[in-house]
N, C-alpha and C positions, 0 to 999 in steps of 0.2 A: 167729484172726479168721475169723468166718463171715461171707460174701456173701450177700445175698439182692437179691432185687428192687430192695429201696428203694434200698439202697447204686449198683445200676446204674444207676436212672432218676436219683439224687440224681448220680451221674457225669454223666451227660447231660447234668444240667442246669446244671451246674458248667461243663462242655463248653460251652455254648451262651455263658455270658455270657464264653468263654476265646476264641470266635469259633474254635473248635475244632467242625466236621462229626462229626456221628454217627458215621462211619465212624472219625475218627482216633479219636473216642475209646472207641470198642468196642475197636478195635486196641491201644490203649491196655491196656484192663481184663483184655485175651486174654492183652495180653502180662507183667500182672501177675502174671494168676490161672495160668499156663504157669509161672511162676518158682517159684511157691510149689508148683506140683504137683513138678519136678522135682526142689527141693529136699527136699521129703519123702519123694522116692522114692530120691533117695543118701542121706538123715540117718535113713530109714524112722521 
């Protein structure tokens, strides 16, 4: 699955009507797009 912009703003905005702060939900997205690096870097 590739990210881009829209995917983030479209999180935001998902975020917003979740009564979810921009902050948790960047945190959120870090902490998705952090699992999926990790995991590609032990499955290479």
């Amino acid at each position: 699955m590739v990210f881009n912009l829209e995917h983030i703003v479209a999180s935001h905005s998902k975020a917003a009507k979740e009564n979810l702060t921009v902050k948790q939900a960047t945190d959120t997205i870090k902490l998705v797009l952090n699992g999926f690096t990790d995991t590609l870097k032990k499955e290479g």
